[in-house]
MITOR-671554 format. One line per 8 residues: their letters; for each residue x, y, z of N, C-alpha, C, O. Coordinates in nm, 2 decimals, padded with zeros to 4 digits. Example, Ala and Ser with C-alpha at 12.3 -4.5 7.8 and 13.67 -1.06 7.14 Angstrom:
2
as) 01.32 -00.57 00.78 01.23 -00.45 00.78 01.32 -00.33 00.78 01.42 -00.33 00.85  01.28 -00.22 00.71 01.37 -00.11 00.71 01.29 00.00 00.79 01.34 00.11 00.80 $
//
This chain:
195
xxxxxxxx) -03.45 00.71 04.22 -03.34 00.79 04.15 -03.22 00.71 04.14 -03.15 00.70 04.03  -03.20 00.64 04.25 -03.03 00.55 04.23 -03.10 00.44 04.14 -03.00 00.39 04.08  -03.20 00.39 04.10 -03.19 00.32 03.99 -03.18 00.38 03.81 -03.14 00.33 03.71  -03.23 00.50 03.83 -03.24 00.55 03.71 -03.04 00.59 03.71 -03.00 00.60 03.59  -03.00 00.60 03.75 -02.83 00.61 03.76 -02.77 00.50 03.73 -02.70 00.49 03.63  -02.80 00.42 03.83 -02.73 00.29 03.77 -02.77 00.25 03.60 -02.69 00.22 03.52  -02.94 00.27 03.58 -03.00 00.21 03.49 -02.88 00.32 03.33 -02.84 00.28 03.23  -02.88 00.45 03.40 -02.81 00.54 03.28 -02.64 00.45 03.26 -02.58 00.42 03.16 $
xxxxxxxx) -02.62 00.45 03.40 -02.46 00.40 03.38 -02.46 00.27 03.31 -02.35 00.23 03.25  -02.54 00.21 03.31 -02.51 00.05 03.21 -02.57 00.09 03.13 -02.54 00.00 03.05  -02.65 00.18 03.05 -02.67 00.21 02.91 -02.51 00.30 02.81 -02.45 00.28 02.70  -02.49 00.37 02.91 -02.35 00.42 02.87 -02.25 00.32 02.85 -02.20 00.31 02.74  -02.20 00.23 02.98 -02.11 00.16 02.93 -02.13 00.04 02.81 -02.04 -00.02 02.75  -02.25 00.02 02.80 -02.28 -00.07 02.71 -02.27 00.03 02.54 -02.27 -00.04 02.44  -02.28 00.13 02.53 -02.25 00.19 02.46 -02.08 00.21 02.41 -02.02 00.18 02.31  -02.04 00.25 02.51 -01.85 00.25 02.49 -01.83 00.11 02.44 -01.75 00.12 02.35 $
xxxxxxxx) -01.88 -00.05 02.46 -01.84 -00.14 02.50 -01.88 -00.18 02.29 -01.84 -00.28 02.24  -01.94 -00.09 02.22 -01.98 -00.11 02.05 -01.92 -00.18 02.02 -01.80 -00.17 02.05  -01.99 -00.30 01.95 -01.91 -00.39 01.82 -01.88 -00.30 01.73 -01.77 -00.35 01.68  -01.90 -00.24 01.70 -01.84 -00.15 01.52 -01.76 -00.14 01.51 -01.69 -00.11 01.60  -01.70 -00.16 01.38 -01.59 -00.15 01.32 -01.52 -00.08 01.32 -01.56 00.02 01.25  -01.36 -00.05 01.38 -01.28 00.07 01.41 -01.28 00.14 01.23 -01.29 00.08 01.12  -01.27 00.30 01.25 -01.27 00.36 01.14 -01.15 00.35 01.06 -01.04 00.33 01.12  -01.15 00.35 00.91 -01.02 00.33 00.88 -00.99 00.52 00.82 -01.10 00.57 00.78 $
xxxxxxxx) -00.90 00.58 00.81 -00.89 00.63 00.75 -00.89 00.66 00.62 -00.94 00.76 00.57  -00.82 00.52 00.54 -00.79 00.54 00.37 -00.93 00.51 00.34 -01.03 00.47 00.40  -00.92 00.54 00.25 -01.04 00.47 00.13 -01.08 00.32 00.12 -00.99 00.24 00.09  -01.23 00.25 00.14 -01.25 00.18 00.16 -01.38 00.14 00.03 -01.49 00.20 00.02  -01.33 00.04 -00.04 -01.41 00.03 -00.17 -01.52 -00.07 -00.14 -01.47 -00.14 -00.06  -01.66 -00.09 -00.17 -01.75 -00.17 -00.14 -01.87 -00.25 -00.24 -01.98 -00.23 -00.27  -01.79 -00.35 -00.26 -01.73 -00.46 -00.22 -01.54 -00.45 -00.20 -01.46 -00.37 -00.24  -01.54 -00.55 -00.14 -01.34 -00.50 -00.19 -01.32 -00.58 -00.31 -01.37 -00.67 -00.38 $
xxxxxxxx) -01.23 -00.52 -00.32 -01.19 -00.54 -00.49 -01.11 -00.68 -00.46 -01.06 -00.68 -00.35  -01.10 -00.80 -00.53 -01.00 -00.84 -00.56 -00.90 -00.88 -00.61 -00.91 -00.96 -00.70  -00.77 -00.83 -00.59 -00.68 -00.80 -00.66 -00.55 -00.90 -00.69 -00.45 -00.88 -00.75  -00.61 -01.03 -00.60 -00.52 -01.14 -00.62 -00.50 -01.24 -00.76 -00.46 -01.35 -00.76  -00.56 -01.16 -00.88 -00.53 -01.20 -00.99 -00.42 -01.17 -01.04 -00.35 -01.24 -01.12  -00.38 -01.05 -00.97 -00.26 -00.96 -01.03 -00.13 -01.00 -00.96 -00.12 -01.03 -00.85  -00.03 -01.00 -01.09 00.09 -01.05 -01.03 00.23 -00.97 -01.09 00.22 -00.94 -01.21  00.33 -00.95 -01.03 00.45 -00.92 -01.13 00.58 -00.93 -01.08 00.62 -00.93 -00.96 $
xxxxxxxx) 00.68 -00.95 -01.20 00.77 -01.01 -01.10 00.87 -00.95 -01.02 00.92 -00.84 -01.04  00.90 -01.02 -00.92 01.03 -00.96 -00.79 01.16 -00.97 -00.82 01.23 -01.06 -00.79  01.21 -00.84 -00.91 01.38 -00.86 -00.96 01.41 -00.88 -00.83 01.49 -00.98 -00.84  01.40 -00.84 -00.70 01.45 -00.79 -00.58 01.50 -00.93 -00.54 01.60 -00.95 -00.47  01.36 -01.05 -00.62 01.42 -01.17 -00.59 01.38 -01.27 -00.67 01.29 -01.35 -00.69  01.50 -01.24 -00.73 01.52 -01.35 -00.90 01.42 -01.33 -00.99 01.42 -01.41 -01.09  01.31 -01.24 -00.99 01.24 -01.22 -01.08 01.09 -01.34 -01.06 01.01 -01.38 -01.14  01.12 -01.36 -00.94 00.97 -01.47 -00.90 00.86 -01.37 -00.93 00.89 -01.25 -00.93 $
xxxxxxxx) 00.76 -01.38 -00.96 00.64 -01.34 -00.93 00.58 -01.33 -00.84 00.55 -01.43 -00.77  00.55 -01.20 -00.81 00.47 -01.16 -00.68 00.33 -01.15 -00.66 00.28 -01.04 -00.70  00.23 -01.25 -00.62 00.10 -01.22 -00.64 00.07 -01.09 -00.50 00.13 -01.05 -00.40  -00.06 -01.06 -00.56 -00.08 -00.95 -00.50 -00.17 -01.01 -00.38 -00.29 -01.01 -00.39  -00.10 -01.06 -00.29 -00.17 -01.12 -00.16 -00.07 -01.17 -00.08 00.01 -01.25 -00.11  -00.11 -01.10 00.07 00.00 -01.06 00.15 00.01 -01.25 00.19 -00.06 -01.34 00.14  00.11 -01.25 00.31 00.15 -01.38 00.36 00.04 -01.43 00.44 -00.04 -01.34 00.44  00.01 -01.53 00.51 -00.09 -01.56 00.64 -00.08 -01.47 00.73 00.03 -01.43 00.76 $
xxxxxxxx) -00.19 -01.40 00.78 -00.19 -01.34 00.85 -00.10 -01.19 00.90 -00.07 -01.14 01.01  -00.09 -01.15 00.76 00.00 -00.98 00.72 -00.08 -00.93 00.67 -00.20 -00.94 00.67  00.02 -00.82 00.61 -00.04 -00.73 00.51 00.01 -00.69 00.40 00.13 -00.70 00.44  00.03 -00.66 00.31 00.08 -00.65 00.17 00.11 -00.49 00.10 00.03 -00.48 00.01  00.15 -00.43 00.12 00.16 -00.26 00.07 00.19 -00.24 -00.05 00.31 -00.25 -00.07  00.11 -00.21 -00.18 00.21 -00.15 -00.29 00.17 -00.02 -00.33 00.07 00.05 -00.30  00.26 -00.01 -00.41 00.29 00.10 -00.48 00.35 00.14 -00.58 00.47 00.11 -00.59  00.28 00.21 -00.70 00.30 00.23 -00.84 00.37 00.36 -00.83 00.30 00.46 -00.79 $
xxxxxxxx) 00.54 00.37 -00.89 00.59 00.48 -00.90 00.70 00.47 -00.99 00.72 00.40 -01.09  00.82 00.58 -00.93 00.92 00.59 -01.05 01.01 00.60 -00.97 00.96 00.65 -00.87  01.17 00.57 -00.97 01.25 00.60 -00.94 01.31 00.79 -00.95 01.37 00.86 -00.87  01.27 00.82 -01.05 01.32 00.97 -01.08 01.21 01.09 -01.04 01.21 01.21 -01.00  01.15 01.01 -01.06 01.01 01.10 -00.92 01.04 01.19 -00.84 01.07 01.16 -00.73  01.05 01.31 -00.88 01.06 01.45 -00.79 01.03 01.45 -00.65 01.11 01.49 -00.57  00.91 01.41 -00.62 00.85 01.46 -00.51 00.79 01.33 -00.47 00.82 01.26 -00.38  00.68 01.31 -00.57 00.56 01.25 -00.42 00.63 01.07 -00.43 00.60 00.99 -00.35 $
xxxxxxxx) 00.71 01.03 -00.52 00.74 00.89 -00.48 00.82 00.89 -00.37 00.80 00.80 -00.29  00.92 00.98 -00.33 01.00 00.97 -00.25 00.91 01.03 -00.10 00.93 00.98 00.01  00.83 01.11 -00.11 00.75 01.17 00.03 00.66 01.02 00.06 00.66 00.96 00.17  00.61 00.97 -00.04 00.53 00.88 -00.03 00.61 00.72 00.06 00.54 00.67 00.15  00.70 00.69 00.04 00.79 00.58 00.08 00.88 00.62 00.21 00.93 00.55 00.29  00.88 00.78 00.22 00.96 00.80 00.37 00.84 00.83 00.44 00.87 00.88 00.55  00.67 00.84 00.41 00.59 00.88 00.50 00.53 00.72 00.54 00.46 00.70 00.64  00.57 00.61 00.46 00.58 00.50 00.49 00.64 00.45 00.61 00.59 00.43 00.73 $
xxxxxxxx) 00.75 00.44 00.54 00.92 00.44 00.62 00.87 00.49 00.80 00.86 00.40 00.88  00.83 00.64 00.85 00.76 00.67 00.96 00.68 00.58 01.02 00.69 00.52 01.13  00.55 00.57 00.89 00.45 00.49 01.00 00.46 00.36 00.99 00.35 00.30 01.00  00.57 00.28 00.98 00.63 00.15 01.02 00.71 00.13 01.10 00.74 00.02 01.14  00.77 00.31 01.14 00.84 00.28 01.26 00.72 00.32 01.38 00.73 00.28 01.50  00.63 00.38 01.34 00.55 00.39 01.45 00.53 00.29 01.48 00.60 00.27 01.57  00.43 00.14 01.46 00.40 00.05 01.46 00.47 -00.04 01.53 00.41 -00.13 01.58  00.60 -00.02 01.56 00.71 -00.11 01.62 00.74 -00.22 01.55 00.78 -00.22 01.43 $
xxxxxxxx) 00.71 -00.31 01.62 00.71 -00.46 01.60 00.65 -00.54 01.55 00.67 -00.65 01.52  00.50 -00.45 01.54 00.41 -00.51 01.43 00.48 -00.49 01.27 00.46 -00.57 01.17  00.54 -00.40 01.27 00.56 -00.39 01.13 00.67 -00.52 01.03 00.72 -00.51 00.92  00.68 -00.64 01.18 00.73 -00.71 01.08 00.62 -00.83 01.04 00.65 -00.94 01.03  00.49 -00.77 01.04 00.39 -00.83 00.97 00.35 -00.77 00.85 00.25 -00.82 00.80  00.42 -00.64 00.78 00.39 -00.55 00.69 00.47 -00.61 00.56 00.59 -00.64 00.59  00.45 -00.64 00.46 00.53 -00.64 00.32 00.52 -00.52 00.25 00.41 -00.48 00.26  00.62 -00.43 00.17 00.62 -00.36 00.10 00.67 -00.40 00.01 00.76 -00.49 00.01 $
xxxxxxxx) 00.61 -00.33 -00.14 00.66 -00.36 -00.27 00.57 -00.22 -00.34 00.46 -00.15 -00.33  00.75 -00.22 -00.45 00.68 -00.08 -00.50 00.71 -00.09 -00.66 00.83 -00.08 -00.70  00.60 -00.11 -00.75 00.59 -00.11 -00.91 00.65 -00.03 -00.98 00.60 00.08 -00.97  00.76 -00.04 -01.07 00.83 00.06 -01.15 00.68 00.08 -01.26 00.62 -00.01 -01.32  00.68 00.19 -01.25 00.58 00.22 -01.43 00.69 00.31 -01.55 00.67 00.36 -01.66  00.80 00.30 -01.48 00.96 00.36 -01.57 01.03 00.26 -01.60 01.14 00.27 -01.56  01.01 00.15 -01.68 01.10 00.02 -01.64 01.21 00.06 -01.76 01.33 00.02 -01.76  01.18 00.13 -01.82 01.32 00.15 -01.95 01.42 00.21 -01.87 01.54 00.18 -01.88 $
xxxxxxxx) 01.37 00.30 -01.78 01.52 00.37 -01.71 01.49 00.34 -01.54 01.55 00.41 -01.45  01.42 00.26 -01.51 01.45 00.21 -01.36 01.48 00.01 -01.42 01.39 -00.07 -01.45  01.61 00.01 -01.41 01.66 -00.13 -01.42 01.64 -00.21 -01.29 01.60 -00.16 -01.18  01.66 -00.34 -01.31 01.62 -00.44 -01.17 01.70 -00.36 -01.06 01.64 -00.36 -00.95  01.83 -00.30 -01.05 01.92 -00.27 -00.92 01.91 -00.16 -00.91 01.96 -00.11 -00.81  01.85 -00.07 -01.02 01.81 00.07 -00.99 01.64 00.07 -00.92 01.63 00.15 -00.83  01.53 00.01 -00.94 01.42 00.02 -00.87 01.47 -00.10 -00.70 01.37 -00.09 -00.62  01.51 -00.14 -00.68 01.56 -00.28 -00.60 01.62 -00.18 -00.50 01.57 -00.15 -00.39 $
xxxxxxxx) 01.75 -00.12 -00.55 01.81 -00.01 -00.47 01.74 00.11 -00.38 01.78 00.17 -00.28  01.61 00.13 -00.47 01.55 00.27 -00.46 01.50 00.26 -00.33 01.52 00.31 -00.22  01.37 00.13 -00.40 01.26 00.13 -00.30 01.33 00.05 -00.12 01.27 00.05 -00.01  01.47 -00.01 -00.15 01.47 -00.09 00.01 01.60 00.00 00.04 01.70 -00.05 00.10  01.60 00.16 00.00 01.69 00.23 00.05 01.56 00.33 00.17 01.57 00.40 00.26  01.44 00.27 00.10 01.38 00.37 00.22 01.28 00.22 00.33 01.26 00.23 00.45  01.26 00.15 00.27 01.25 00.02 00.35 01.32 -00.11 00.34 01.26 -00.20 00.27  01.44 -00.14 00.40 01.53 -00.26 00.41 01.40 -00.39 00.36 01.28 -00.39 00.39 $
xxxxxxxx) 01.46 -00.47 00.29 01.36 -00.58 00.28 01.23 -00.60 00.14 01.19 -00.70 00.08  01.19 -00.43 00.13 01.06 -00.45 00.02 01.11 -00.47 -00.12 01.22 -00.44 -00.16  01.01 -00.54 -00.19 01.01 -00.61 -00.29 00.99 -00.50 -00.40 00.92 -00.40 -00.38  01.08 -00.54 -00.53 01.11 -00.43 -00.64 01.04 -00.50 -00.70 01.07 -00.61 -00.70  00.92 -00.47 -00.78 00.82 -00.55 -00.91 00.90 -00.39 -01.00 00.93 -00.27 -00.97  00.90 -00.52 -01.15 00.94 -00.49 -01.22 00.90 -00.52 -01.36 01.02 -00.55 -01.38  00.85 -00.55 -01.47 00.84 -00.59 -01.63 00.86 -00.51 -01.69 00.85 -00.39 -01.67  00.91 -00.57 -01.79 00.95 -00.55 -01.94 00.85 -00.55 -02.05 00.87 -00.52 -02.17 $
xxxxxxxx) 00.73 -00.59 -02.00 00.59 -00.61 -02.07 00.53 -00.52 -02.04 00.47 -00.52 -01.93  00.51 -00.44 -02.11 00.37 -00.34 -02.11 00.25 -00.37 -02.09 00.16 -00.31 -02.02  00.24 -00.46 -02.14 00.07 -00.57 -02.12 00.04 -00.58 -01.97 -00.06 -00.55 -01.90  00.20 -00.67 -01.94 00.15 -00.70 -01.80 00.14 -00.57 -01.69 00.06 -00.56 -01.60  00.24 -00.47 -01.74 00.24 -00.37 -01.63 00.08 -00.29 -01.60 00.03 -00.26 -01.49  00.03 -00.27 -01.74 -00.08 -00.23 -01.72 -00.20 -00.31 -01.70 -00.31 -00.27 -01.67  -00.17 -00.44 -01.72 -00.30 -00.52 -01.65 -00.31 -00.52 -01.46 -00.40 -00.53 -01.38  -00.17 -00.52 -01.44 -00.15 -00.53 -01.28 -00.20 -00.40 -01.23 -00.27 -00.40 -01.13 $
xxxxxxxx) -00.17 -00.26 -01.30 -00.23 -00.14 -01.24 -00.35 -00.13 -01.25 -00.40 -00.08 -01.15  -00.45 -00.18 -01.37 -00.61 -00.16 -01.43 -00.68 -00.29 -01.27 -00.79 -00.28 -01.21  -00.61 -00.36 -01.25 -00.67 -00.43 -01.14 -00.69 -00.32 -01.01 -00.80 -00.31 -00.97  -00.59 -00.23 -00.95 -00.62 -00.21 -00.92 -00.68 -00.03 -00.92 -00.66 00.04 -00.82  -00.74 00.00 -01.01 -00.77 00.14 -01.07 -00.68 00.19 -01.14 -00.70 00.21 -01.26  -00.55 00.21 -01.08 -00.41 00.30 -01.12 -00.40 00.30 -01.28 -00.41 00.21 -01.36  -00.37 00.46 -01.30 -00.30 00.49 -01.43 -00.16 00.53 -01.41 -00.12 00.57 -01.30  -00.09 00.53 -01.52 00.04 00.59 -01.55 00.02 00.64 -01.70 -00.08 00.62 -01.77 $
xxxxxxxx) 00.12 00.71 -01.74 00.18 00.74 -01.87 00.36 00.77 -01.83 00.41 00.81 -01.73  00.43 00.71 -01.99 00.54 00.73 -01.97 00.62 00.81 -02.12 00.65 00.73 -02.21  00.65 00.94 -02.16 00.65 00.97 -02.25 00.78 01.00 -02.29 00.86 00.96 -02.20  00.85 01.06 -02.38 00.98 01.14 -02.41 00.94 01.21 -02.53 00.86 01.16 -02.61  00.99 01.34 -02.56 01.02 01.40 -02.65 01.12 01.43 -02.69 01.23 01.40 -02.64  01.09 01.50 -02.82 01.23 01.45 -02.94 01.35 01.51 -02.85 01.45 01.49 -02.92  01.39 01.60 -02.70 01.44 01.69 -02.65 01.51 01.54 -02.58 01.63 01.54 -02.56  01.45 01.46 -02.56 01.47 01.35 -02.47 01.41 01.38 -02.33 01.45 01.31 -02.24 $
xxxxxxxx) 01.33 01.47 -02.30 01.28 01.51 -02.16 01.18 01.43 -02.17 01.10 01.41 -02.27  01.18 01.38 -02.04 01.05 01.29 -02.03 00.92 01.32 -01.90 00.93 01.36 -01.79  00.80 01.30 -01.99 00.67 01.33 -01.93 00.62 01.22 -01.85 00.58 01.12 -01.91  00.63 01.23 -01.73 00.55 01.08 -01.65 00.42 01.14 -01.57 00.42 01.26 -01.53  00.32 01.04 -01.55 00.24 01.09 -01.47 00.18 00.97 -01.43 00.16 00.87 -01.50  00.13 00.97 -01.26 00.09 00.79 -01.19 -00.01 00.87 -01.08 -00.03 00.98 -01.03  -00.07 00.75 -01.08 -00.20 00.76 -00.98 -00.13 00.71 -00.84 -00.11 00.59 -00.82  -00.08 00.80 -00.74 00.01 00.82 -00.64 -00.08 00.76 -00.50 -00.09 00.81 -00.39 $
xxxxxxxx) -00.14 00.65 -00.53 -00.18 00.59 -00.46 -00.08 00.48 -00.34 00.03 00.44 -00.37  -00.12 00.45 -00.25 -00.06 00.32 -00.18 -00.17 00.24 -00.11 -00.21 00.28 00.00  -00.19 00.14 -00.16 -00.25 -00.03 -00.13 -00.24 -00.13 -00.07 -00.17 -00.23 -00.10  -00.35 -00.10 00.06 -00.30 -00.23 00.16 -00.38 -00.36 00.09 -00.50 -00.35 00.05  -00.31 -00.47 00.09 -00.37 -00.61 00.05 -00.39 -00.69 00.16 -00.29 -00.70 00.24  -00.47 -00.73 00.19 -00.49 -00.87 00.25 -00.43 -01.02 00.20 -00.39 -01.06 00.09  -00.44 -01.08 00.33 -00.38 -01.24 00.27 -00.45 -01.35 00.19 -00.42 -01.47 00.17  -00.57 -01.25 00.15 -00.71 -01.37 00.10 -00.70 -01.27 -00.07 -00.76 -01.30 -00.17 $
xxxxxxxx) -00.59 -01.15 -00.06 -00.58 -01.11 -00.19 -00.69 -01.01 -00.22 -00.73 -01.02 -00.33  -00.77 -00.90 -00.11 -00.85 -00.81 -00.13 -00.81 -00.71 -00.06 -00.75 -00.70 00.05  -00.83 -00.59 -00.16 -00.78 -00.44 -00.16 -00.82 -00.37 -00.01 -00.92 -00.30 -00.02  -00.78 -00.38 00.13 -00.87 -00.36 00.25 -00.88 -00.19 00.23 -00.98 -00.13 00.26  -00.79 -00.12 00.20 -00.80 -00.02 00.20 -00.66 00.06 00.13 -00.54 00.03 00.15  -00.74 00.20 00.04 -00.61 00.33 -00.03 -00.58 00.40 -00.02 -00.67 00.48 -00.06  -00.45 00.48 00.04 -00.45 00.60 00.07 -00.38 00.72 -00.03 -00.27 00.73 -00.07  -00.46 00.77 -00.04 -00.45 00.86 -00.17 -00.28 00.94 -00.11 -00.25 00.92 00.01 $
xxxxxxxx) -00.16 01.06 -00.19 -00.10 01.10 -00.16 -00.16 01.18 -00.09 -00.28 01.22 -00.11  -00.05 01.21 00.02 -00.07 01.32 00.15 -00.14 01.25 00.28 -00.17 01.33 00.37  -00.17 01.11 00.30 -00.22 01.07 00.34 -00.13 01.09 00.51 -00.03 01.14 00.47  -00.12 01.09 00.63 -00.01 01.19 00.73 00.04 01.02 00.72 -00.02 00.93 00.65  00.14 01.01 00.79 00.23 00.88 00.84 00.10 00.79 00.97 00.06 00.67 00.96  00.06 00.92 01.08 00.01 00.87 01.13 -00.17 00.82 01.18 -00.24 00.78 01.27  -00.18 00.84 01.04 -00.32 00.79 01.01 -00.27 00.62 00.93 -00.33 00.52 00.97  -00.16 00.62 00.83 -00.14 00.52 00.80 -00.08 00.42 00.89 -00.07 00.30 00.87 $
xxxxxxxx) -00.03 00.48 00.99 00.02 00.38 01.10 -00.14 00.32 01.19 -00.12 00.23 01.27  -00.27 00.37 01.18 -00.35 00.39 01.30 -00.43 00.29 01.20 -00.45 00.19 01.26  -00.48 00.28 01.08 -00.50 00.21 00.97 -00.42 00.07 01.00 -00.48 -00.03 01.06  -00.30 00.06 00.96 -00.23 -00.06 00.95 -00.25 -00.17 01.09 -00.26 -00.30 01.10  -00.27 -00.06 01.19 -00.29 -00.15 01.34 -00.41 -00.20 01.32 -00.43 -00.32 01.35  -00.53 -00.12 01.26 -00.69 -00.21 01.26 -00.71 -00.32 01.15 -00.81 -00.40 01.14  -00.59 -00.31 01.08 -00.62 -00.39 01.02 -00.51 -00.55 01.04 -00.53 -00.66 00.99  -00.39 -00.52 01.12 -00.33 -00.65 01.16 -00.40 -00.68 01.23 -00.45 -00.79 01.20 $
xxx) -00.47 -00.60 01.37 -00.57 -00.70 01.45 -00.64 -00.79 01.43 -00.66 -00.88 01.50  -00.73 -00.75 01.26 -00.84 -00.82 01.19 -00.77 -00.97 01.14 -00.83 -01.07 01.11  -00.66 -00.95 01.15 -00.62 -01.07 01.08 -00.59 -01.20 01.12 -00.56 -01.28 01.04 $
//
C-alpha cells in the first residue's frame, strides 16, 4: 500500500511539474503571422519608421485607431494603461504604438498627444499615404474606412484590435476589444518570460 502512495504521489507531482505551454488568453494565429514587413512612420519621433518588431528581448503593442473615437479607442488604451501598471516593472520591456487610420484630422501632435496622454513614452505612427496605411493594416488583418458626407459628419469604422509583436517581428498574440486589463496583463507576463 505505501508504495502504491508514494508510486500515486510522484505520478501527480510529475504531472503539476508539465512542460506545456502557459495559456494565452488573446488570439493565437497558427502559423504566426509575420508582420515585420510592415512599417510606418514615428511623428512621435521625427517621422523615423517604425518596423513592426519589438526591441531584443520585449514586446511591441499596436494599435489601429482614431483620435475622435467615442468609445472603444480610448477604453482600449486606458485598459492598456491598467495592465501595464499591473505588470510593474516589467512593463518597461513593453513598447506601445498606436496607428492613426484618421490622418486628415489626427495631425502628428494631435495623434502623439493622444496616444502618450494615456501611455507616457508610446510611439504615434502616422502617414499621409493611403497605400502605405493600408498595406501596414492588410499585414496584419485590420480594416478601417474613413468617410464624410456632404453634412461634413464623418463615418469611421476599425478593426479594434490590439497586437502583441515579438522581436523576431511575429504576431505572438490579438486581443479583440473588451479583452479585461487583467488577462492582458497575465498574457504580456507569458510572453516576456519566453523571451
Amino acid at each position: 500500500m505505501r508504495r502504491l502512495v508514494v508510486g500515486l504521489s510522484l505520478v501527480l507531482l510529475a504531472a503539476g511539474c508539465s512542460s506545456e505551454p502557459a495559456q494565452l488568453s488573446g488570439f493565437v494565429r497558427d502559423p504566426l503571422p509575420d508582420v515585420s514587413v510592415a512599417s510606418l512612420p514615428d511623428v512621435s519621433s521625427d517621422g523615423v519608421d517604425l518596423s513592426m518588431r519589438a526591441p531584443e528581448g520585449e514586446i511591441l503593442l499596436l494599435y489601429f485607431g482614431y483620435t475622435s473615437c467615442p468609445d472603444v479607442c480610448p477604453t482600449t488604451l486606458a485598459d492598456l494603461r491598467t495592465a501595464l501598471r499591473q505588470i510593474g516593472d516589467t512593463a518597461t520591456r513593453v513598447n506601445v504604438a498606436m496607428a492613426t487610420i484618421d490622418p486628415e484630422r489626427d495631425t502628428d501632435e494631435v495623434i502623439t498627444g493622444y496616444v502618450q496622454s494615456f501611455i507616457p513614452g508610446a510611439h504615434a505612427l502616422r502617414t499621409d499615404s493611403p497605400d502605405e496605411l493600408r498595406a501596414a493594416a492588410n499585414v496584419f488583418g485590420a480594416d478601417y474606412g474613413v468617410s464624410e458626407d456632404d453634412d461634413g459628419k464623418y463615418d469611421v469604422f476599425h478593426t479594434a484590435n490590439l497586437y502583441a509583436i515579438d522581436d523576431v517581428g511575429l504576431l505572438q498574440v490579438t486581443w479583440p476589444f473588451g479583452t479585461e486589463p487583467e488577462s492582458i496583463a497575465a498574457d504580456l507576463e507569458i510572453l516576456l518570460e519566453a523571451e
